[in-house]
C-alpha positions in Angstrom: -89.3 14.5 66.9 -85.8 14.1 67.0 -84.4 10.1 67.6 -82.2 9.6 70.0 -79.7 7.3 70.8 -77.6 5.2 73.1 -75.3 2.7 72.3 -74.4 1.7 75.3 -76.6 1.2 78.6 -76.5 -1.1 81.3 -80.3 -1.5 81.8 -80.1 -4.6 84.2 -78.4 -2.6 86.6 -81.2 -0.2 87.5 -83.4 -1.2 90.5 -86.4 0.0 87.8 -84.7 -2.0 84.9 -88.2 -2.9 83.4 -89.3 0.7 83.8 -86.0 2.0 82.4 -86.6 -0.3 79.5 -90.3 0.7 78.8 -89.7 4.4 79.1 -86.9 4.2 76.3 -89.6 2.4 74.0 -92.3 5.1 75.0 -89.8 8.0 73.7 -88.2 6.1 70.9 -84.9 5.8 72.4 -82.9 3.3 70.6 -81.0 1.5 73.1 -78.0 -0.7 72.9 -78.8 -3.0 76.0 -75.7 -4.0 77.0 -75.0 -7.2 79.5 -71.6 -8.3 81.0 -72.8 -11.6 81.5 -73.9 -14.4 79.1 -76.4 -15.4 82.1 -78.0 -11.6 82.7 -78.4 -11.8 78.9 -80.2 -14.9 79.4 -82.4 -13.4 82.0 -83.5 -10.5 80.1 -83.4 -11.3 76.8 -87.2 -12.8 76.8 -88.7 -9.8 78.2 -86.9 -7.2 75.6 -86.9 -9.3 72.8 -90.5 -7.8 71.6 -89.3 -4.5 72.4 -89.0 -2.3 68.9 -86.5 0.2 70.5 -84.2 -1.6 72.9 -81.3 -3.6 71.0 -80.0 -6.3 73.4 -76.5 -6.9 73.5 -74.7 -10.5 74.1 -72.0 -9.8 77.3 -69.1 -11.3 77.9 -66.8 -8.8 80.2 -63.2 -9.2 80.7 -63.7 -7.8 84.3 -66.5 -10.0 85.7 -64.7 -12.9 87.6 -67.2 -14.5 89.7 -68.9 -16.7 87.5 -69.1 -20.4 86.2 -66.8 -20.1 82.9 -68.3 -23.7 81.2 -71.8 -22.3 81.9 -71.7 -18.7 80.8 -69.5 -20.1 78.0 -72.6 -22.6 77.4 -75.3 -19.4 77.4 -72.9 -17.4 75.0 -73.0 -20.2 72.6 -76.8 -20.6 73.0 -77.7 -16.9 72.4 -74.8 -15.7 69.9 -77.5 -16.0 67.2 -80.8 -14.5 69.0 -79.2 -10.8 68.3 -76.6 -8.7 66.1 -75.3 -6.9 69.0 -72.3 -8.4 71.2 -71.0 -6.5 74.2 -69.5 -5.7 76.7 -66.4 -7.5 75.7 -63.1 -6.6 75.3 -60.2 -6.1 77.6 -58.7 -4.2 80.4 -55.1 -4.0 81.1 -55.5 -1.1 83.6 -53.4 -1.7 87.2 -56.7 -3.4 88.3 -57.2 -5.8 85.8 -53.3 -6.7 84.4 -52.9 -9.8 86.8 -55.7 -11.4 84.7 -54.3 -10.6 81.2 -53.5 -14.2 80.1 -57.3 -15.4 80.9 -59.2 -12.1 79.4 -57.1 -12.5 75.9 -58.3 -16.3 76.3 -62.1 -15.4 76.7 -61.4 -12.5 74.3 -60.7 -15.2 71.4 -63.9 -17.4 72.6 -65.9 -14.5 71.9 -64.5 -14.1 68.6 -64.5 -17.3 67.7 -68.2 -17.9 67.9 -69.4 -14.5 66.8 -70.7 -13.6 63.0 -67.7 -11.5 62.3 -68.6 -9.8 59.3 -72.7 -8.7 60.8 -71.8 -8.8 64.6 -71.9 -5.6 66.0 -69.4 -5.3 68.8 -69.4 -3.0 72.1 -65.9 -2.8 73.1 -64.0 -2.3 76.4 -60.6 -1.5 75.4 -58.9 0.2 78.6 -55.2 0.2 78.9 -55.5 -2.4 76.7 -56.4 -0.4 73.0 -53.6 -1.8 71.1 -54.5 -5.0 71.5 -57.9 -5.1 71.2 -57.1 -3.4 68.1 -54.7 -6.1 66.8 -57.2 -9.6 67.7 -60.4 -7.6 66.1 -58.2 -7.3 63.2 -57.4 -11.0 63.3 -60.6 -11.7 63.4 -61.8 -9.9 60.7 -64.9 -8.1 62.2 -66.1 -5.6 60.5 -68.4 -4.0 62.8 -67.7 -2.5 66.3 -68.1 0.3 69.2 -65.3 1.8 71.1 -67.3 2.2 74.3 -65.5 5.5 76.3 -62.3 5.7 74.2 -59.3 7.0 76.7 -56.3 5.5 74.7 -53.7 7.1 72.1 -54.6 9.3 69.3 -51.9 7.2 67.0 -54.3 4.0 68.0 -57.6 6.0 67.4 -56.6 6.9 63.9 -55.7 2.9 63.3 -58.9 2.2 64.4 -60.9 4.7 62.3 -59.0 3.6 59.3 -60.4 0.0 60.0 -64.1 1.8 59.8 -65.0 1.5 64.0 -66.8 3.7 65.8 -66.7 5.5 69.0 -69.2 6.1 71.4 -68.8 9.3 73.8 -70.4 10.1 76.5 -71.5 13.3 79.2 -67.7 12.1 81.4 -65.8 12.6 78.1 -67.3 15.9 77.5 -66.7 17.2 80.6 -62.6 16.6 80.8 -59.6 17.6 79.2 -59.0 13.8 77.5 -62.1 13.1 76.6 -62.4 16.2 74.8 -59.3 16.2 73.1 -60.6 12.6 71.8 -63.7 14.2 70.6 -61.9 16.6 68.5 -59.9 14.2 67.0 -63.1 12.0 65.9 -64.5 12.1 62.2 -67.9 13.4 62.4 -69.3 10.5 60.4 -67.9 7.5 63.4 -69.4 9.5 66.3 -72.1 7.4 68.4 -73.3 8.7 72.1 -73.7 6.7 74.8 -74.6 7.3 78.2 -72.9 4.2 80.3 -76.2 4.7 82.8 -76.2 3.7 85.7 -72.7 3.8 86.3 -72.3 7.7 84.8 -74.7 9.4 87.9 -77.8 11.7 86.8 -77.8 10.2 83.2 -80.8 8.3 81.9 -81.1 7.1 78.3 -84.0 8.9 77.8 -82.8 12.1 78.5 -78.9 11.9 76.8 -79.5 15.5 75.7 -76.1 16.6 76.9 -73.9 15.0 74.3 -75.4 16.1 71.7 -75.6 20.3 73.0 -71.5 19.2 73.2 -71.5 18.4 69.8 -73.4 21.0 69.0 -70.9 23.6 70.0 -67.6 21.7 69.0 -69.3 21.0 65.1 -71.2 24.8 64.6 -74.3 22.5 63.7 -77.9 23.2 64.6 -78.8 21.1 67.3 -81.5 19.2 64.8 -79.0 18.5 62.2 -76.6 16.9 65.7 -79.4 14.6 66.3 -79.8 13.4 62.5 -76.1 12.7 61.9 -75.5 10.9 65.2 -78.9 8.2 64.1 -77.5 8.7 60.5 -74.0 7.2 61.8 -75.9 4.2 63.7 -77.9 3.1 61.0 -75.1 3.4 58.6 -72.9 0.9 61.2 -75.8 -1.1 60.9 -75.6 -1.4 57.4 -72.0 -1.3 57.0 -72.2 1.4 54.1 -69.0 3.2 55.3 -66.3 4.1 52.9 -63.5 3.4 55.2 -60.5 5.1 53.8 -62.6 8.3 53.7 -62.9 9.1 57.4 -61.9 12.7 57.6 -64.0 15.8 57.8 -64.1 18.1 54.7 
């Protein structure tokens, strides 16, 4: 049986989160449990942390504003070394999120601070704001990250494939014009799917076949051979055995 995949998922959000998170270990589903908040990591972390199939992922997002900053700041330290995986983080500089630029790029450079850098694996939220995401990850020096549902500039995407990043689409991209155009314009070998559940309706992690029937069509490949590249790609960003100036498809 085929492995499937999703890099990222907001488990905690489901009303059945511990269901959510028991049915993905039943089916082998390796799940990227994202959090936006150092405290919801906190309150999960103990009951997924046996889990074999459910990865869970150190939050810190640039959108969330009410919160205690000291005391999530305080969590973030206490957890950064309990798991690999880091995100949601990033930034947003969309018309919604602009007026807090100046404290997001602040946070931004706590979370970078304090992470592993070169074994970190970051989930990324880079919208409006690509360029500069871009620019402090490559101050930082990390070696390993997710763009979570790209929608940026094809001149920024190659920049970020030539630092060795990877994107993760999802069943919204694949069904517009921009997201597909990204998609075509993505190296088979940096491709990670992602479902963004609950907040992409009628999409579980357990049943992400979509994506991959997508993929199937755009790459001529037998639906099998979809699902062993795309766990091929997220071991190999585990193991950071990426040649990164070799990125294009033969």
């Amino acid at each position: 049986m085929n492995e499937l995949i999703d890099t990222h998922c907001h488990i905690d959000f489901f009303k059945n989160a511990g269901n959510i998170a028991l049915e993905c270990e039943k089916r082998k589903v390796h799940t990227i449990y994202v959090t936006t908040l150092p405290s919801h990591f906190d309150e999960s972390f103990k009951y997924v942390r046996s889990l074999k199939y459910i990865h869970p992922s150190l939050g810190f997002h640039c959108l969330e504003s009410d919160y205690n900053l000291e005391k999530e700041k305080k969590l973030f330290l206490k957890h950064v070394n309990n798991t690999k995986f880091i995100g949601e983080i990033g930034l947003d500089f969309s018309k919604r999120a602009i007026k807090s630029k100046d404290e997001q790029i602040e946070l931004f450079e706590f979370v970078l601070k304090n992470i592993n850098t070169k074994e970190s694996i970051l989930n990324i939220h880079s919208s409006s704001a690509e360029d500069e995401v871009l620019k402090m990850l490559v101050q930082y020096d990390v070696k390993k990250a997710i763009f979570h549902w790209y929608s940026g500039k094809i001149g920024t995407l190659d920049r970020i494939l030539e630092r060795g990043y990877y994107f993760s689409i999802n069943e919204a991209m694949c069904k517009s014009k921009k997201g597909q155009n990204i998609i075509t314009k993505l190296p088979r070998n940096r491709v990670l799917v992602e479902t963004d559940a609950p907040f992409i309706e009628d999409v579980l992690p357990y049943e992400n076949f979509n994506v991959y029937y997508y993929l199937s069509e755009l790459w001529k490949m037998k639906i099998d051979d979809v699902f062993s590249m795309i766990f091929n790609n997220f071991v190999s960003l585990q193991n950071h055995k990426l040649d990164l100036f070799n990125y294009t498809d033969s």
